[in-house]
C-alpha positions in Angstrom: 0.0 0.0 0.0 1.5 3.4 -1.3 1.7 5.8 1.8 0.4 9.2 1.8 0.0 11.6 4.6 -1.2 15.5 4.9 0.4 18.1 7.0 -1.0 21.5 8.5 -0.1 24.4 10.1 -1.5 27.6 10.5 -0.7 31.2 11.9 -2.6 34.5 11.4 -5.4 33.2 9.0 -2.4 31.7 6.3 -2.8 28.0 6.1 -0.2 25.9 4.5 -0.9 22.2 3.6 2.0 19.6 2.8 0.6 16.7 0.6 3.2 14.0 0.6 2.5 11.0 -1.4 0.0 9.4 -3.5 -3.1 12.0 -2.7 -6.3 9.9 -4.1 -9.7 9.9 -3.9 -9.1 7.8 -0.6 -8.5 10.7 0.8 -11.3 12.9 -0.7 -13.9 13.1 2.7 -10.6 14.1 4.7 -9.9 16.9 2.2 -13.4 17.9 2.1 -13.7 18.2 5.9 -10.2 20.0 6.0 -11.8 22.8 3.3 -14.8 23.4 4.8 -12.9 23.0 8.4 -10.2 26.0 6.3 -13.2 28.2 4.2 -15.5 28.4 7.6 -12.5 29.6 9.9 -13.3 33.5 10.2 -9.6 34.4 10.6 -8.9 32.5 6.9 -7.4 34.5 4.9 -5.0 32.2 2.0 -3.5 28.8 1.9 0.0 27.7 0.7 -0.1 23.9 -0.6 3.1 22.6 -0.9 3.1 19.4 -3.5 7.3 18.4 -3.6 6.8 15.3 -2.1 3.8 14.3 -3.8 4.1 11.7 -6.0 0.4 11.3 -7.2 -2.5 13.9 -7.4 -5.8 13.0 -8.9 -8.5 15.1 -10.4 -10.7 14.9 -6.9 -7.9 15.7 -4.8 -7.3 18.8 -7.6 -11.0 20.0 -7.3 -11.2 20.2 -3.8 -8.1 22.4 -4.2 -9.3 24.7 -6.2 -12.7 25.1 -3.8 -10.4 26.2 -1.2 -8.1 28.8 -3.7 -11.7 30.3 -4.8 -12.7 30.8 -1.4 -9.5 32.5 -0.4 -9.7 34.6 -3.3 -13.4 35.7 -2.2 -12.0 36.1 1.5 -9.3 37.9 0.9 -6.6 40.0 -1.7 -4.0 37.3 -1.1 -3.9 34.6 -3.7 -3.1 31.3 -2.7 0.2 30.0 -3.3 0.9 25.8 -4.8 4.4 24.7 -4.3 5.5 22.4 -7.0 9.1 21.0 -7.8 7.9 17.9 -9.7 7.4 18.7 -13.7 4.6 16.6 -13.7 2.4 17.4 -11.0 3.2 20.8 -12.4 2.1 19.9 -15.9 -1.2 18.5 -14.2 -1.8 21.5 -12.5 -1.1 24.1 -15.1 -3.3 22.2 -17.3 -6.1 21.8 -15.3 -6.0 25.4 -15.4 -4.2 26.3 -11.5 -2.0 29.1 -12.8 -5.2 31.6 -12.8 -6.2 30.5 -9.7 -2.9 30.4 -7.5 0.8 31.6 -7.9 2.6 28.6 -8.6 6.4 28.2 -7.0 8.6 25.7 -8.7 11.2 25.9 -5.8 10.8 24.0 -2.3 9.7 26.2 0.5 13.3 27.0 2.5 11.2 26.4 6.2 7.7 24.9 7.3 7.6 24.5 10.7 5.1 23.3 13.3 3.0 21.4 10.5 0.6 19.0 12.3 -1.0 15.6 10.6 -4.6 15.4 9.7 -6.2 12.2 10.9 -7.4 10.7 7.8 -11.5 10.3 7.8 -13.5 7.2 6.9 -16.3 7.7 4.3 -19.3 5.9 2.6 -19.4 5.1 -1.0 -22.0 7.9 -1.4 -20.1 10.5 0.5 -17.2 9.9 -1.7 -19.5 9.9 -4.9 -20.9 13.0 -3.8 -17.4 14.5 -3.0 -16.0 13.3 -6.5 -18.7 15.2 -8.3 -18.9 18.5 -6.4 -14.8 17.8 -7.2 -15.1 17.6 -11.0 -17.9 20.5 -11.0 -15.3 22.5 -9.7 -12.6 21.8 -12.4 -15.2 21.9 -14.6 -16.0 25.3 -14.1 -12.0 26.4 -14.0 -12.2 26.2 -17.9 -13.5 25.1 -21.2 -10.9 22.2 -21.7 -11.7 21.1 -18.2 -15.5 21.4 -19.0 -15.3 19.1 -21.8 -12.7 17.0 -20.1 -15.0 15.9 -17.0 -18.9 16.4 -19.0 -18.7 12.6 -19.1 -17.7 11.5 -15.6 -19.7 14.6 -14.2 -23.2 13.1 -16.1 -22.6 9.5 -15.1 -22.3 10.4 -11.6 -25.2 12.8 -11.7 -27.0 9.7 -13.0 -26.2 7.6 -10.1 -27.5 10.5 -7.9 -30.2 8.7 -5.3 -33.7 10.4 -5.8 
């Protein structure tokens, strides 16, 4: 089993989130929790994510990010801030459309201290269905190539929606 873990720390309203390994839907009810935990905090103003030591991101894990960068952006004048040093999460991220939505730093943060782990959260099959389509809604509505990119995924699921 590929390990993956997700580090916090905050100080003065700036969050910063370390996602290190293979970040997956697994995780997508923990992520969810932590951006509504993150959007509802009054003091909230950004978030910095750093992604050098993740090895894997998928398109969930990317929608959930860009809930949290749109609600700093409403919050606040700061725009949030992704840390990349791997080309191809960088590639995945530019092309999902991330460099209008955050300022994106190839280089490794110099110092992140005090970062705490998030215990990871335990989900049912509909709480992660309903968390991969509010996801892909998001990226969806980051750009047309994204639009037409999800359409399919984003109607099956809707499909599957109970009532």
């Amino acid at each position: 089993m590929a390990g993956y873990k997700i580090l916090q720390a905050v100080k003065q309203g700036i969050y910063v989130l370390k996602f290190i390994g293979e970040i997956r839907l697994n995780l997508c009810s923990t992520l969810d929790n932590l951006v509504e935990s993150i959007t509802q905090d009054p003091e909230f103003k950004t978030v910095v994510i750093d992604l050098t030591e993740t090895e894997i991101i998928d398109s969930t894990t990317l929608g959930l990010l860009a809930k949290i960068a749109m609600a700093a952006q409403k919050r606040s004048n700061f725009l949030p801030t992704i840390i990349s040093t791997n080309p191809d999460i960088t590639r995945i991220i530019t092309s999902m459309g991330f460099d209008k939505i955050f300022i994106i730093v190839r280089e490794p943060a110099s110092r992140i201290e005090e970062l705490e782990e998030i215990p990871v959260l335990r989900a049912s099959e509909q709480d992660v269905r309903d968390k991969v389509l509010d996801a892909h809604r998001v990226l969806m509505g980051l750009n047309s190539r994204n639009r037409e990119e999800f359409k399919n995924l984003v109607r099956a699921l809707e499909c599957e929606e109970p009532g």
